[in-house]
N, C-alpha and C positions, 0 to 999 in steps of 0.2 A: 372498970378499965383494967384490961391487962396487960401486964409492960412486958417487955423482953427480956429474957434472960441469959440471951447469948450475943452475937453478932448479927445482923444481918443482913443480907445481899442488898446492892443496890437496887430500883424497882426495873429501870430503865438507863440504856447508856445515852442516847437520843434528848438533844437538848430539847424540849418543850418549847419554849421562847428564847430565837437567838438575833440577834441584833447585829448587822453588816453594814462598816461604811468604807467610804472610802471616795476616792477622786470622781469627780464626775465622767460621764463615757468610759471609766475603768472595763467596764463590761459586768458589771453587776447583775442587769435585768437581763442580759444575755445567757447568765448563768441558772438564772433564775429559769429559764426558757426552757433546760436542758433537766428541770427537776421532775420524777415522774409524778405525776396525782396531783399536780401543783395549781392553787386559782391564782394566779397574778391579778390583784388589784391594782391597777395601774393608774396615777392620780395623777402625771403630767404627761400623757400620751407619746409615752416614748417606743412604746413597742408594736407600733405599726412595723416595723420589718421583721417582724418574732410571728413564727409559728410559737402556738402554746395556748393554754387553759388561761385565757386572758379577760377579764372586762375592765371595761376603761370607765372609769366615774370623775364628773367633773363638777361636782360640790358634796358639801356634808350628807345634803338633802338624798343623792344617790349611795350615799357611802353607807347611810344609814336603813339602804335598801340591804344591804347585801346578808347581812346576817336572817334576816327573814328569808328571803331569797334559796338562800343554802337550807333551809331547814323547809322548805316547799317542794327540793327537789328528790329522787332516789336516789341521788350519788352522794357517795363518802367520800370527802376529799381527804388525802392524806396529808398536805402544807396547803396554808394560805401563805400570802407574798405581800404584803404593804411596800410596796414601791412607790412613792415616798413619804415616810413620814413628815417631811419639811413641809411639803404642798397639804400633809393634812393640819399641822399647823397655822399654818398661814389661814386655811379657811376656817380653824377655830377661832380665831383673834380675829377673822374682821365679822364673826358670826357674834363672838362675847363685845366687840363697839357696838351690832345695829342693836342688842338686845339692849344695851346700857343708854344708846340714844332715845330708845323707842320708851324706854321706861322714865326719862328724863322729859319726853314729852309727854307723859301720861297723867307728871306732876307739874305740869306747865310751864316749863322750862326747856325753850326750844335751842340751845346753845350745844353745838355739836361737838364731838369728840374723833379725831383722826384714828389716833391710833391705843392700844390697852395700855401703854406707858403716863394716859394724861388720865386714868383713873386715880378716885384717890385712893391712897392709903394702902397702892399696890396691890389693888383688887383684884385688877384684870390680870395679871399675871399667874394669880391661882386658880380663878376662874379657869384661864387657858389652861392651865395644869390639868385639875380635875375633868373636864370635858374630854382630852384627847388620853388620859386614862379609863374612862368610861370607854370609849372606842376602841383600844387596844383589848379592854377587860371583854366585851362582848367579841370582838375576831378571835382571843383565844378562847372565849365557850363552843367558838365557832368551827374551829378546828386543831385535830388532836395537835398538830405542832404548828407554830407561827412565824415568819422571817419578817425582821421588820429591815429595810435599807432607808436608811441614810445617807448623808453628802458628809465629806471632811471637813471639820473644821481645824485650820492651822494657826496656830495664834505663836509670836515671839515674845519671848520674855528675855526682856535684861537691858541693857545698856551699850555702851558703844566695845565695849571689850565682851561681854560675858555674854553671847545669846543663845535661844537653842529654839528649838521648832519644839510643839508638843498639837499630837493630833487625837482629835476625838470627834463626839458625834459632832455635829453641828445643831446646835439647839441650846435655847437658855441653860444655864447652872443647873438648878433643881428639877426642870423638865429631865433633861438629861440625866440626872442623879435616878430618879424616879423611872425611867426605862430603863437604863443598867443594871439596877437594884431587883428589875422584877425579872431582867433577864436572865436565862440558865449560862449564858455566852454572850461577847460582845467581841468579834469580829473586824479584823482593818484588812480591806479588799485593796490590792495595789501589784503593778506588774515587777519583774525583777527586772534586771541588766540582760538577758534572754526576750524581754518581752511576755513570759509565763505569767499567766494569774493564780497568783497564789493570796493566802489568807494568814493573817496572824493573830496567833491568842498569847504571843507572849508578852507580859506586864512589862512594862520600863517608864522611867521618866517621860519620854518622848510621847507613849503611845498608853494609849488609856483602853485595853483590851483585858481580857478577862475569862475564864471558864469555869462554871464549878464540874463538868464535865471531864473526868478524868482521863481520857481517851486523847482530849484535845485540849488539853490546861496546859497552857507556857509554850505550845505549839508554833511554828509557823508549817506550816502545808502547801502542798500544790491545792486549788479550788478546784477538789472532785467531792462531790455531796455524797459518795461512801464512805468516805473517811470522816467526815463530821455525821452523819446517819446509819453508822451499820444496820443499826438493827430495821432498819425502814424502807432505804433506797436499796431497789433491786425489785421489787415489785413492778406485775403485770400492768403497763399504764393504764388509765381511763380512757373512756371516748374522749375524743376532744367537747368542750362544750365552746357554744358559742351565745352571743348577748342581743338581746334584743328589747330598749327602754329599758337596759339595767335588770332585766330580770333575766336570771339563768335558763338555758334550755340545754339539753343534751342533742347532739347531730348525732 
């Protein structure tokens, strides 16, 4: 092994994995619309009024099409879009119930289980963890940079005198830990007193954002994707692709 012996340049300014949330209808997956190269995986079919590199998948079962899919076809996508990862949770937890029910009858024990909360010994909890990092791990083999959106979560702390808003992704504790952790950036999408959509990476109590990207660390921005992508947004778009049973084609 050969170490270094001077300084050396960063590789890339371009966050790899960056993580966006923010209010619902903010305009998120609109902006997403507007990114060139980009495949929008769209998991609660919101972007029927979006032109764009769009497929819509409506269980794990197609979700777990897409990485095979991509790798069948000639086109290089420069971003993938997980638009939502909430909606990919939700079908991981009742996908880790039917697997814990189906195994519970396989020992003869037909007593069902609602929800991953009534596992024991907070099973299903990491269960759900590791399955929806298995999913993010194979979209980013999948393409060079990845955007995951999320919803806000606003939670109050304090008492009848002392309270404050603190906003972050919306997802369990350690889920969340474990997305932010592998993120390069974590993003709060929100309009000003103008109405402008703008984007912030600056840390506070309040807000749980983040960069290790130096470009856009402690930032807040207008939300234009050359300023969080220089080195990548400005490229000649792709054809549009379009879907057909979840599997990709090119128009």
């Amino acid at each position: 092994m050969e170490l270094p012996t001077q300084r050396l340049k960063a590789k890339t300014k371009d966050p790899r994995l960056i993580t966006l949330f923010g209010q619902s209808k903010v305009g998120k997956s609109t902006k997403l619309s507007e990114l060139p190269n980009c495949l929008i995986i769209d998991t609660e079919q919101g972007t029927d009024f979006l032109d764009g590199m769009i497929v819509q998948v409506n269980s794990m079962a197609e979700l777990r099409q897409i990485p095979q899919a991509i790798a069948s076809t000639n086109h290089q996508y420069d971003f993938g879009a997980i638009d939502t990862i909430d909606q990919i949770v939700t079908w991981v937890e009742r996908e880790v119930v039917q697997e814990y029910n189906q195994q519970q009858r396989d020992r003869g024990n037909n007593q069902k289980i609602l929800d991953i909360s009534e596992m024991p010994f907070g099973a299903g909890f990491a269960m759900v963890r590791n399955k929806v990092m298995r999913v993010i791990a194979a979209l980013k083999a999948s393409f060079p940079k990845l955007i995951i959106i999320g919803h806000r979560k606003k939670t109050i702390i304090g008492e009848s005198k002392v309270e404050f808003s603190s906003s972050s992704l919306d997802l369990t504790g350690k889920l969340r830990n474990l997305i932010c952790a592998d993120s390069d950036a974590i993003g709060y999408v929100f309009r000003d007193k103008q109405n402008d959509l703008r984007i912030s990476f600056q840390t506070s109590d309040e807000l749980e954002v983040g960069s290790r990207c130096d470009h856009i660390r402690g930032k807040v921005l207008a939300f234009e994707w050359q300023l969080i992508y220089p080195e990548t947004v400005g490229n000649t778009p792709a054809p549009k692709m379009t879907v057909s049973n979840s599997i990709l084609q090119t128009s």
